[in-house]
VOLOZA-306085 format. One line per 10 residues: for each residue x, y, z of N, C-alpha, C, O. Coordinates in pm, whole numbers. Example, Ala and Ser with C-alpha at 12.3 -4.5 7.8 and 13.67 -1.06 7.14 Angstrom:
! residues 2
1319:-569:780:1230:-450:780:1320:-330:780:1424:-332:846 ~ 1285:-225:708:1367:-106:714:1290:3:787:1341:114:804
***
This chain:
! residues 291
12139:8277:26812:12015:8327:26873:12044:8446:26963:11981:8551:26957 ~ 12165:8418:27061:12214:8537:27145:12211:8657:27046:12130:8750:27055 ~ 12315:8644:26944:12317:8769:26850:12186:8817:26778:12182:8938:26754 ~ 12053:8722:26729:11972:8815:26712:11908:8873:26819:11840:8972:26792 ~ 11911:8841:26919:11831:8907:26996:11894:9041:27013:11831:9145:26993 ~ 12020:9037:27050:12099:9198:27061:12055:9275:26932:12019:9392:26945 ~ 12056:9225:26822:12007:9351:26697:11905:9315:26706:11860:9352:26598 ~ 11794:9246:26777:11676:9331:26774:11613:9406:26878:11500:9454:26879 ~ 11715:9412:26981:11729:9516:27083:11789:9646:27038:11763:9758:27080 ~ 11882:9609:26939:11908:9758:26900:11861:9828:26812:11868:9951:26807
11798:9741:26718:11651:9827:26607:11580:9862:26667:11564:9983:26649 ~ 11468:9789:26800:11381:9852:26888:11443:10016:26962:11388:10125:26980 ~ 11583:9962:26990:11619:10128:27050:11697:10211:26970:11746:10307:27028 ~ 11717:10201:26866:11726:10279:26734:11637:10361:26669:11645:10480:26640 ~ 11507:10236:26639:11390:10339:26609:11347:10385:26672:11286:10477:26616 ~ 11325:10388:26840:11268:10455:26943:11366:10588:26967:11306:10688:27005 ~ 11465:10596:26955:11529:10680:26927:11549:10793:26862:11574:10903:26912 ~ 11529:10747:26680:11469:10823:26567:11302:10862:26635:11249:10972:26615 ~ 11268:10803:26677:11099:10838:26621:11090:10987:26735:11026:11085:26697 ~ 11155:10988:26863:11205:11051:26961:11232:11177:26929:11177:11279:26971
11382:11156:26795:11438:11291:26736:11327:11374:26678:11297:11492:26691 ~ 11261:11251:26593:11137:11266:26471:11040:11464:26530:11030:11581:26495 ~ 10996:11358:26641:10911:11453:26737:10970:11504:26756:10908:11602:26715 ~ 11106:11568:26808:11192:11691:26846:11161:11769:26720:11069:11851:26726 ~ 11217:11755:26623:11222:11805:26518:11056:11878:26456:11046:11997:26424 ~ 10941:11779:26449:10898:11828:26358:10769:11897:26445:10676:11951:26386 ~ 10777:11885:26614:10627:11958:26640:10692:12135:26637:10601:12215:26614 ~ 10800:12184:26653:10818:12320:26670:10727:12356:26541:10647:12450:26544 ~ 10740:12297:26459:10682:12303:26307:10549:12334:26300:10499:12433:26247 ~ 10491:12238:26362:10377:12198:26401:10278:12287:26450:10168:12323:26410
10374:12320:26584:10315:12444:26699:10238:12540:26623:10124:12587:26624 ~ 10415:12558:26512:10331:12744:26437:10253:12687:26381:10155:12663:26452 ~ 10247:12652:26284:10115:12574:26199:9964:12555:26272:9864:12601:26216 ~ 9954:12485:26397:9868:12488:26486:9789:12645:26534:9671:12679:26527 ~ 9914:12717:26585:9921:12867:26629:9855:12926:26571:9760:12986:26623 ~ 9895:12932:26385:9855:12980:26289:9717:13000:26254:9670:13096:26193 ~ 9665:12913:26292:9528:12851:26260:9448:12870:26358:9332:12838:26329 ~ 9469:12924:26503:9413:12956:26584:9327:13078:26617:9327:13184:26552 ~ 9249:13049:26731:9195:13185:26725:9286:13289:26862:9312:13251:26976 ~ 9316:13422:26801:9411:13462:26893:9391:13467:27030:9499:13453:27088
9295:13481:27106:9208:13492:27233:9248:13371:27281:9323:13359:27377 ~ 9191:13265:27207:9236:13130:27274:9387:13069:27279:9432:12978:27349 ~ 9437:13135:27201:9574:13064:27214:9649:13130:27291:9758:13078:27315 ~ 9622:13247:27348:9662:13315:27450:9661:13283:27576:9751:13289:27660 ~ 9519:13239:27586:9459:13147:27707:9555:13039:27751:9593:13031:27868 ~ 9601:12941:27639:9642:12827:27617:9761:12787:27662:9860:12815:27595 ~ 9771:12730:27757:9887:12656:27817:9969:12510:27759:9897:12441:27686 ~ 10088:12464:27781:10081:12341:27787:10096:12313:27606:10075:12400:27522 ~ 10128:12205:27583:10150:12187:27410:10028:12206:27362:9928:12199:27433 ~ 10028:12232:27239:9924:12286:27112:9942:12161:27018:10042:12160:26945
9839:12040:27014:9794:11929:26934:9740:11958:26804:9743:11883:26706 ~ 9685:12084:26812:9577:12108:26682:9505:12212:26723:9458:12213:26837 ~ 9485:12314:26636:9402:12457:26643:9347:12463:26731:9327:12353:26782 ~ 9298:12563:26794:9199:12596:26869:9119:12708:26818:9153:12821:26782 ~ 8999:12650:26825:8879:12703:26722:8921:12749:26606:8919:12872:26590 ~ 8952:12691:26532:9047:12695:26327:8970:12830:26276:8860:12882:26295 ~ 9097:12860:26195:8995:13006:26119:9121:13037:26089:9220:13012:26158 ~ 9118:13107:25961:9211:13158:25873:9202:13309:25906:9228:13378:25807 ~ 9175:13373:26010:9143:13518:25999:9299:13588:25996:9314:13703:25954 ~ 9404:13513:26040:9573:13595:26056:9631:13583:25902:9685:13672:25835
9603:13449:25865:9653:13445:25674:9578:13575:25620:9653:13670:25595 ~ 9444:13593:25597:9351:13687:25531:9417:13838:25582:9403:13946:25523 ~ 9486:13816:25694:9523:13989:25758:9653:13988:25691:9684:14093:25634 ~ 9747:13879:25685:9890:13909:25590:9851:13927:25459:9889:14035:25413 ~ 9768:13838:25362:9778:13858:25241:9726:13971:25203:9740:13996:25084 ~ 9666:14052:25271:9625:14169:25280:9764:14331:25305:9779:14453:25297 ~ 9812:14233:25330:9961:14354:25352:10020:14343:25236:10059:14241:25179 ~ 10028:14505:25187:10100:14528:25067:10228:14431:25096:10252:14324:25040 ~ 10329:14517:25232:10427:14477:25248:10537:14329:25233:10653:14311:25196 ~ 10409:14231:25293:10424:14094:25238:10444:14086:25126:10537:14008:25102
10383:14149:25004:10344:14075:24880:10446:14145:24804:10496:14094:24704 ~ 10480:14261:24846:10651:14315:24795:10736:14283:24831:10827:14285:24749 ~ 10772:14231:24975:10843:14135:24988:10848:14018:24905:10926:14008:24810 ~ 10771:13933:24936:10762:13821:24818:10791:13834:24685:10845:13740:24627 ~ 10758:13965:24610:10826:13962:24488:11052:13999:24461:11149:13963:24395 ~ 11020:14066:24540:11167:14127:24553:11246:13992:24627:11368:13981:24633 ~ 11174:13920:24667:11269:13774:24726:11274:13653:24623:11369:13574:24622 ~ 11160:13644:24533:11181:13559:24421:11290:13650:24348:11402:13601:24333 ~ 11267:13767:24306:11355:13821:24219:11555:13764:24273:11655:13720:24217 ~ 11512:13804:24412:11676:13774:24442:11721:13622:24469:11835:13583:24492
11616:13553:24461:11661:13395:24465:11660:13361:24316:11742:13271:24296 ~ 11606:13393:24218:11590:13370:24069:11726:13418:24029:11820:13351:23987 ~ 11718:13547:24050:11858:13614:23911:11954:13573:24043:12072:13568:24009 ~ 11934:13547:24163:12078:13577:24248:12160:13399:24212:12278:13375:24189 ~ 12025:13286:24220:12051:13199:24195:12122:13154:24069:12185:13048:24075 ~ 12119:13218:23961:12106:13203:23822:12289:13274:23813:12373:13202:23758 ~ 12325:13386:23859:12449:13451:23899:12536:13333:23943:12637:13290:23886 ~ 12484:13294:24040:12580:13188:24157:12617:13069:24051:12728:13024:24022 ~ 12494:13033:24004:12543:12924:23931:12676:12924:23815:12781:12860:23800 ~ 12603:13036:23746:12708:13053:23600:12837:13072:23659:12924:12985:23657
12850:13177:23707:12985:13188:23809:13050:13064:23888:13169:13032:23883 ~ 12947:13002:23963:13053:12895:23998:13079:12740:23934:13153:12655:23984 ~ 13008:12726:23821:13060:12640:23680:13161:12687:23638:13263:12622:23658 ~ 13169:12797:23576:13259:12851:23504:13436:12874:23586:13543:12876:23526 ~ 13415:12887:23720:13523:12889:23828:13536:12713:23823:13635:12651:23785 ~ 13437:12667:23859:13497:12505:23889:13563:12427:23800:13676:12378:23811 ~ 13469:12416:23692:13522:12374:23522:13710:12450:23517:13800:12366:23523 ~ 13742:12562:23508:13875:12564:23516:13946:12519:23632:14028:12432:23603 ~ 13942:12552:23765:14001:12469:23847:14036:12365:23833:14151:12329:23857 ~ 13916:12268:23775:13903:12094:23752:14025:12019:23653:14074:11906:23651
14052:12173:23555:14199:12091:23476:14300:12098:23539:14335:12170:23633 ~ 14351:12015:23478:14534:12016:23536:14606:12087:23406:14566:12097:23290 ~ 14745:12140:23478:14788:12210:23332:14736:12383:23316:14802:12455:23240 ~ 14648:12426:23372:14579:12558:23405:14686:12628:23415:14765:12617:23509 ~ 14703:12730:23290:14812:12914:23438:14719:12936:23511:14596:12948:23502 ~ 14832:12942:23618:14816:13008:23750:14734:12925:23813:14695:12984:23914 ~ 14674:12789:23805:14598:12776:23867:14605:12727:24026:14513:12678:24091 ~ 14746:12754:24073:14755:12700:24207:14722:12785:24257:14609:12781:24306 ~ 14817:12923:24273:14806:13096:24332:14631:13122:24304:14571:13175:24398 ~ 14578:13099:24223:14480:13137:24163:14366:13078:24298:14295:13156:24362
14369:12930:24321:14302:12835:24376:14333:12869:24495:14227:12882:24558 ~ 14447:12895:24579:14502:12974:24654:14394:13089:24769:14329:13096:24873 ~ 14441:13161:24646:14345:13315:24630:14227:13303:24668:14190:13383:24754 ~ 14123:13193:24615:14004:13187:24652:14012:13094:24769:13892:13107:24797 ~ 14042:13033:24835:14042:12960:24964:14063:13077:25025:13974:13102:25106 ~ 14138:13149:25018:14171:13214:25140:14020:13323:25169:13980:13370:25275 ~ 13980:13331:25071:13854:13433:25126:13763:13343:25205:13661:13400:25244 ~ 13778:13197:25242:13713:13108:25312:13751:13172:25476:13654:13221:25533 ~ 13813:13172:25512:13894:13215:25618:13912:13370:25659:13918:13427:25768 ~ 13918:13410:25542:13972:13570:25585:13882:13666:25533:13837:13655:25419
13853:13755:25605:13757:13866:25499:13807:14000:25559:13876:14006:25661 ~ 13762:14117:25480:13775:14217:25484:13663:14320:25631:13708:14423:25680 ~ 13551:14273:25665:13483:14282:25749:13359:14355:25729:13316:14345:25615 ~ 13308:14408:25790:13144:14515:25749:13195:14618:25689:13193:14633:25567 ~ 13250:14704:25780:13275:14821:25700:13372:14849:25598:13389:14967:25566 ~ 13447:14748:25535:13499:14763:25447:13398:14708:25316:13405:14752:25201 ~ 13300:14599:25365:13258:14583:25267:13137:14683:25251:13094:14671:25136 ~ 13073:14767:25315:13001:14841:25325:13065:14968:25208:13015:15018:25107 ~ 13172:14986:25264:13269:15103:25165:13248:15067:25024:13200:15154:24951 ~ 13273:14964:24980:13302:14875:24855:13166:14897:24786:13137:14957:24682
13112:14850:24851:12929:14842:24790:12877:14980:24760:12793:15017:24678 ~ 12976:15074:24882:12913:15274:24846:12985:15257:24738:12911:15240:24641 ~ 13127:15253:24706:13196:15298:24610:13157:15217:24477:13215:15242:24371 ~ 13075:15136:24484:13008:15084:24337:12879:15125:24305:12816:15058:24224 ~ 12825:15233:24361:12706:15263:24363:12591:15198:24382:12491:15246:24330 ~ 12578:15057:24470:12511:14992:24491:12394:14999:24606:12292:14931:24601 ~ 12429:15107:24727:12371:15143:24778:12252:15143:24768:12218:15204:24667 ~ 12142:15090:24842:11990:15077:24800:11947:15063:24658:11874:15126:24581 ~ 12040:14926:24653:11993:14827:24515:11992:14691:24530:12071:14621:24595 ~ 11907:14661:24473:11909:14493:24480:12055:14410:24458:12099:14309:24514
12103:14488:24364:12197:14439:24366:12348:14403:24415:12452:14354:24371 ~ 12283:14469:24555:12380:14483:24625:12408:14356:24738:12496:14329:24820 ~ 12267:14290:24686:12248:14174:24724:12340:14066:24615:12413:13983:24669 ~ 12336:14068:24513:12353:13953:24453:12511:13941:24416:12572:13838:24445 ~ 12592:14083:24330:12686:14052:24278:12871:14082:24363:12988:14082:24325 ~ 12803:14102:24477:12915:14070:24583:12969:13915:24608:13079:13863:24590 ~ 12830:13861:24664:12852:13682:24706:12840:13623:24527:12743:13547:24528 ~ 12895:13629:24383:12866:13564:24307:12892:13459:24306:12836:13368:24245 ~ 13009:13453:24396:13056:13259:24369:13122:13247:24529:13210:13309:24587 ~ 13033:13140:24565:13022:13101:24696:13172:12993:24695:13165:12907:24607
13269:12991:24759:13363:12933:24758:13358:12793:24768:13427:12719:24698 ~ 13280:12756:24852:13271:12631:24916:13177:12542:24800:13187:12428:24756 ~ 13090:12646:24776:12954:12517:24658:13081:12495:24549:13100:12383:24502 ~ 13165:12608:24513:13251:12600:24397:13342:12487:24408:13383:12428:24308 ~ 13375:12453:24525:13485:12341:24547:13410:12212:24514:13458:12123:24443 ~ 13305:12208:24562:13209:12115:24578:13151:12045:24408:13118:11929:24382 ~ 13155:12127:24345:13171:12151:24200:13291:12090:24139:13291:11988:24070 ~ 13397:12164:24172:13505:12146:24167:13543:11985:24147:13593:11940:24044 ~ 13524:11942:24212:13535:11795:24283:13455:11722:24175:13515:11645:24101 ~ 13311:11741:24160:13224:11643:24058:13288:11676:23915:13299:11595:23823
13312:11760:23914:13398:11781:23751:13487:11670:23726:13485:11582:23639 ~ 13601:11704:23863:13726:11629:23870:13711:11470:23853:13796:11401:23796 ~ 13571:11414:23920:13533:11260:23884:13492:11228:23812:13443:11117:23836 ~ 13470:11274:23679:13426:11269:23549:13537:11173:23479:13657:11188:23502 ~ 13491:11081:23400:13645:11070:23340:13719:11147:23267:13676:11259:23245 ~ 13869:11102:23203:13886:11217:23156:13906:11178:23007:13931:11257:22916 ~ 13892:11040:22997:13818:10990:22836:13760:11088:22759:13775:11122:22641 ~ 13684:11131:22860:13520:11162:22759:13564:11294:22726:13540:11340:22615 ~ 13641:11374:22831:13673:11505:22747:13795:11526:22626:13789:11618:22545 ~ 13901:11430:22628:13969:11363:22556:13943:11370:22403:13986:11428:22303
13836:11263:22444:13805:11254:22271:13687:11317:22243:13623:11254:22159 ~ 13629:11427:22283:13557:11530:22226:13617:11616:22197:13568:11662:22094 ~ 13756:11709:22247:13854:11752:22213:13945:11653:22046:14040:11690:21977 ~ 13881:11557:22041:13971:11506:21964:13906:11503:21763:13942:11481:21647 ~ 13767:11553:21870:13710:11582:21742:13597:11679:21688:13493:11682:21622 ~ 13718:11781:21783:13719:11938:21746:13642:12016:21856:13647:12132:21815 ~ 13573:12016:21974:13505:12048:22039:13611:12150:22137:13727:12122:22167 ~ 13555:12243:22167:13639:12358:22242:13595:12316:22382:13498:12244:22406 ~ 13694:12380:22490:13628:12376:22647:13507:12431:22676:13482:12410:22795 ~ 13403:12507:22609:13310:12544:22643:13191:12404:22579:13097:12343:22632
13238:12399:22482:13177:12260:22460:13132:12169:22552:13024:12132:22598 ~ 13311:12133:22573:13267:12067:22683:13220:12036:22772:13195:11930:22829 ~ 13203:12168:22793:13193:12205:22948:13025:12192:22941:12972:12127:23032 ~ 12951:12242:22855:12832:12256:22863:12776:12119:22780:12682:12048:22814 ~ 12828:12109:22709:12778:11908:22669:12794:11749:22700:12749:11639:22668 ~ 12893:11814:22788:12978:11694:22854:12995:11735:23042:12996:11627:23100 ~ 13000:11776:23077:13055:11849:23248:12924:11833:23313:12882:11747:23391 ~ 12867:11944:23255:12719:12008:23353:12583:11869:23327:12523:11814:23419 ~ 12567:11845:23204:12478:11712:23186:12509:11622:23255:12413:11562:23302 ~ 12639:11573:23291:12705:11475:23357:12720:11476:23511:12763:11383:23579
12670:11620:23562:12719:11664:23675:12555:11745:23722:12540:11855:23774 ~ 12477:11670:23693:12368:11751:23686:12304:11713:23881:12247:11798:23949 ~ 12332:11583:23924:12302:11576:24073:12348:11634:24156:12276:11652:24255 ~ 12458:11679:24157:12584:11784:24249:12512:11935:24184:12488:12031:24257 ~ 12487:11935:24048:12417:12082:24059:12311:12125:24097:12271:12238:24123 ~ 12250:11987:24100:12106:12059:24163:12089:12039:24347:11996:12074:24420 ~ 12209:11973:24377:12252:12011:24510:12305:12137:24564:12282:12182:24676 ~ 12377:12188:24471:12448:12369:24463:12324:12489:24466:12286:12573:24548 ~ 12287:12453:24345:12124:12503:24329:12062:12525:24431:12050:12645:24454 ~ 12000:12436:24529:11942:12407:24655:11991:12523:24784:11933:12605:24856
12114:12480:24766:12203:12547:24862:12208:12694:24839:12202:12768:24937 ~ 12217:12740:24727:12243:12938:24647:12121:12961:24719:12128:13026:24824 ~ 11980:12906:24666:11850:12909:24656:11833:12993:24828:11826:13109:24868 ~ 11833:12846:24896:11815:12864:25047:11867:12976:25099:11825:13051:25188 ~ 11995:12980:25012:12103:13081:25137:12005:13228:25061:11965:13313:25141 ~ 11981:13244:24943:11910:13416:24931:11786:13413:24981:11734:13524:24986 ~ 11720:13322:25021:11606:13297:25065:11591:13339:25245:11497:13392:25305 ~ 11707:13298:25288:11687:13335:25426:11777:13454:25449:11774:13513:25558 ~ 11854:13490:25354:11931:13635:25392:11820:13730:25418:11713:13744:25360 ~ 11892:13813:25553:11863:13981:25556:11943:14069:25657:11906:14179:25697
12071:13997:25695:12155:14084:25673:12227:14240:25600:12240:14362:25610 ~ 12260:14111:25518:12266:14216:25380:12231:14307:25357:12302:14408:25357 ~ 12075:14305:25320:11992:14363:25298:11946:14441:25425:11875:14530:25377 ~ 11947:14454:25527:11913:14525:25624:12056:14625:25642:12056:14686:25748 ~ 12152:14644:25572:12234:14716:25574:12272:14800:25458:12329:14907:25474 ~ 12233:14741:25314:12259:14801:25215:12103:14880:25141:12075:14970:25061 ~ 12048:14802:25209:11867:14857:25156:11809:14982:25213:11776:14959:25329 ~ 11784:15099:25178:11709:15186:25247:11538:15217:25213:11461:15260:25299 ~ 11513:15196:25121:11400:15193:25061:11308:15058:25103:11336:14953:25045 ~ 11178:15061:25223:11092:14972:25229:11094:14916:25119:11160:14812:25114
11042:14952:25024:10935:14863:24893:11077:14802:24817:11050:14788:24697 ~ 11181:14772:24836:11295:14687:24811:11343:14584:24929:11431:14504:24898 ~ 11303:14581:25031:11298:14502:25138:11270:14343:25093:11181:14316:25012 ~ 11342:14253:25147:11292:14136:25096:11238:14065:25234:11282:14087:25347 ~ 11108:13954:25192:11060:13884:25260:11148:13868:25417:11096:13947:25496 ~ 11221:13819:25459:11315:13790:25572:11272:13966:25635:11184:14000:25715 ~ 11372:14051:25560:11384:14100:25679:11258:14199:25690:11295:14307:25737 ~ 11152:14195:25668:11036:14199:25670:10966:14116:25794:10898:14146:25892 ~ 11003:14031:25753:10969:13921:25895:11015:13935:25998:10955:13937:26106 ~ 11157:13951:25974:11249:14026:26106:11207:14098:26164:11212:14075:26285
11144:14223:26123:11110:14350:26181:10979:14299:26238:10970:14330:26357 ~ 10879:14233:26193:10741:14233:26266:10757:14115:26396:10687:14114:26497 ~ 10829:14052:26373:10852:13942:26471:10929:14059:26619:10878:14100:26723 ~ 11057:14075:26561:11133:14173:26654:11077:14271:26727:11070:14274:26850 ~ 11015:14400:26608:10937:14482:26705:10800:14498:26726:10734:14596:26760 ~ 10759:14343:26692:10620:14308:26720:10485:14403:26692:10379:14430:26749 ~ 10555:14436:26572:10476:14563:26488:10375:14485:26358:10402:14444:26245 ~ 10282:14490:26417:10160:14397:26308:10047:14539:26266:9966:14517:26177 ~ 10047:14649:26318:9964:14745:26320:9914:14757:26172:9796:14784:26149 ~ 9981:14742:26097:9966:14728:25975:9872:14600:25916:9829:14614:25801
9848:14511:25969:9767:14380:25971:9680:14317:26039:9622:14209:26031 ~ 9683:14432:26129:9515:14403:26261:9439:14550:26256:9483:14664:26243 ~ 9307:14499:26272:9190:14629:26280:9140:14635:26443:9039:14691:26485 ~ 9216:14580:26503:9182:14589:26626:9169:14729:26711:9234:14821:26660 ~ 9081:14769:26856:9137:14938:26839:9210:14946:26960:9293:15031:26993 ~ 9175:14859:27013:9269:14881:27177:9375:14793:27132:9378:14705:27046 ~ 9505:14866:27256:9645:14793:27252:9627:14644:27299:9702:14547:27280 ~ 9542:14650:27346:9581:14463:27432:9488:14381:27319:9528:14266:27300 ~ 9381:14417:27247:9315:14354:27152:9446:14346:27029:9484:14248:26965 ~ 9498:14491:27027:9630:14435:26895:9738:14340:26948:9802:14271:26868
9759:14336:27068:9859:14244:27109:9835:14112:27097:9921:14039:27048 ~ 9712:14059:27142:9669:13901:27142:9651:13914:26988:9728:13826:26946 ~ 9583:13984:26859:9562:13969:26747:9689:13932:26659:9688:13857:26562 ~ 9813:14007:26719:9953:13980:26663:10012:13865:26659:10084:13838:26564 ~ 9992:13774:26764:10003:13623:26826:10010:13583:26688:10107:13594:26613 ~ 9868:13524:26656:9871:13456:26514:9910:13538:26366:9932:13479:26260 ~ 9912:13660:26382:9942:13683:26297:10128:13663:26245:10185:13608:26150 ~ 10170:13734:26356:10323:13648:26343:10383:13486:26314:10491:13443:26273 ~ 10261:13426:26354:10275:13270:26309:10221:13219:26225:10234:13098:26210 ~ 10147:13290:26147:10105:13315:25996:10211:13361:25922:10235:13286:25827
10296:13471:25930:10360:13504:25843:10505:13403:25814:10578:13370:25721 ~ 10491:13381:25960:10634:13217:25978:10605:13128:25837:10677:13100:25741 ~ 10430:13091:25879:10420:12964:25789:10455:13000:25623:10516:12936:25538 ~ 10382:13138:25620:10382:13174:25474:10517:13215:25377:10530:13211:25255 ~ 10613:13258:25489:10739:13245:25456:10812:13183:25430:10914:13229:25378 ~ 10794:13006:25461:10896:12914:25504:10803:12815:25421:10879:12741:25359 ~ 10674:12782:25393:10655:12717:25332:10714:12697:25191:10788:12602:25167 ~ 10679:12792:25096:10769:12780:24953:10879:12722:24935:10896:12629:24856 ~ 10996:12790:25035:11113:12709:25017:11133:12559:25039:11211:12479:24987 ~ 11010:12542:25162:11025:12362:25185:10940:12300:25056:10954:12178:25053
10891:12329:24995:10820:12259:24871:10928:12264:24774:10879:12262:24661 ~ 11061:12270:24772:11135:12268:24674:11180:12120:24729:11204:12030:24649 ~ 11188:12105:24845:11291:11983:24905:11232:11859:24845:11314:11776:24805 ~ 11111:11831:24831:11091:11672:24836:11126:11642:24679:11142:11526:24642 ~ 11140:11777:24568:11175:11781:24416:11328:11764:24443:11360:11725:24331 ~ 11412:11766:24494:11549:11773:24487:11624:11678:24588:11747:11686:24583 ~ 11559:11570:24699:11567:11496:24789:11672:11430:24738:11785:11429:24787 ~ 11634:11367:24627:11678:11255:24519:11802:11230:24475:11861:11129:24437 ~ 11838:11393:24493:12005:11403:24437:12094:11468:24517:12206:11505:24481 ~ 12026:11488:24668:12138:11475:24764:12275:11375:24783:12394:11395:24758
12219:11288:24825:12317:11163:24848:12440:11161:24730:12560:11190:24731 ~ 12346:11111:24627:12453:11070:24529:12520:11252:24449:12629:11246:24392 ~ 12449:11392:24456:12529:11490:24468:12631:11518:24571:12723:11591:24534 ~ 12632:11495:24639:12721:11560:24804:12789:11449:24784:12904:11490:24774 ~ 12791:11314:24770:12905:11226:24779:12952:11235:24621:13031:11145:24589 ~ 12936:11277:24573:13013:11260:24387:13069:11411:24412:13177:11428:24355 ~ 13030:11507:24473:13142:11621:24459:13225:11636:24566:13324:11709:24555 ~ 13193:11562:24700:13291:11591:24808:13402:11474:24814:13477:11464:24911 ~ 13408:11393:24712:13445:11294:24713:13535:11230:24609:13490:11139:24540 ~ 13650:11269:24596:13694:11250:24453:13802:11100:24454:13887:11072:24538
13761:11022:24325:13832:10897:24312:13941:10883:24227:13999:10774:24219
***
């Protein structure tokens, strides 16, 4: 009796705990969302936490979707999460799948080689040089085929290959099937929860880059979503998305409009999560985890 009572003192302050984090976590969320939806005058006014709109109205969404700029952003950011994603992948199958045998030339020095770019890099301006000297300069692609194979998702890869048995590649080899075979009828089908954990991860990471791109991009209308956002958030430049005529009418009008463009940015990518939830766990423990 002593002992249940202690675990159900510690479920009571466990879940009070979680529910605690819960709210840490999800009103910042909330706020903008709330913000968003507000009317700018009043939320200016507004002290103290934000429960729910004040006086609701979509007038800051209707002023972004109205910006060219947004909506070229948005295309030039699918483009670089699509083909950049699609790059990352093939590349880091094709790296992991050989790593994963034993018996490989070179594959220690080789394996080597790529760890060490975990740790060590060349820095901005060398990679800046690299990217002039490939003519990449204010190209998209100056985004994508630098980072092609992310070291770490590759290991991660690496690993779910390696727990495969090695039966199955065995005797498909045994009756006639080449390593690409394998690799694509046997590896990746088999390894499909760890990839769509990798997936997730490429996805996110081109999704929130603008680094990069704020260094190799010169041309607005190639700008991707982020650092688009960057700039209106930073230098609180909405002029382009309010009809307001005085400065202090564009200033309170910017309020929501900046927390409009939050939501409209960040939503898409979270609608991928609750499709891919599923194969966290058993992805991240089948590739970080080898038996």
């Amino acid at each position: 009796m002593k002992t249940s009572i202690q675990r159900r003192l510690f479920l009571v302050g466990n879940n009070l705990f979680l529910l605690l984090l819960l709210i840490t976590m999800i009103y910042p969320m909330l706020y903008v969302v709330f913000a968003s939806f507000s009317d700018s005058y009043e939320l200016m006014r507004h002290q103290g936490l934000l429960l729910w709109p004040i006086k609701a109205n979509i007038q800051a969404y209707l002023k972004v979707l109205q910006n060219k700029d947004i909506f070229t952003g948005y295309l030039n950011t699918i483009f670089i999460v699509g083909v950049g994603t699609g790059i990352n992948m093939v590349m880091s199958i094709l790296a992991a799948f050989f790593f994963s045998h034993k018996g490989m030339m070179l594959k220690k020095p080789l394996m080597l080689m790529v760890i060490f770019t975990m740790y060590f890099g060349g820095g901005m301006i060398p990679n800046y040089l690299l990217i002039k000297g490939l003519g990449l300069i204010d190209s998209l692609w100056s985004l994508l085929l630098p980072g092609a194979v992310g070291t770490y998702n590759m290991i991660i890869l690496k690993r779910g290959f390696e727990s495969l048995p090695a039966s199955l590649e065995e005797s498909a080899m045994l009756d006639g099937a080449s390593y690409i075979t394998v690799m694509l009828r046997i590896a990746v089908p088999l390894s499909l929860s760890t990839i769509a954990v990798i997936i997730l991860y490429y996805a996110v990471g081109h999704w929130n880059a603008w680094f990069n791109a704020s260094i190799y991009l010169k041309t607005r209308a190639k700008f991707p979503l982020q650092l688009i956002l960057r700039e209106i958030l930073i230098s609180n430049d909405t002029s382009s998305m309010d009809t307001a005529v005085s400065y202090e009418e564009k200033a309170v009008v910017s309020e929501t409009i900046k927390y409009a463009i939050i939501v409209v940015s960040t939503v898409p990518i979270l609608c991928i999560y609750p499709f891919l939830q599923k194969y966290f766990i058993q992805g991240v423990m089948t590739g970080a985890v080898k038996e």
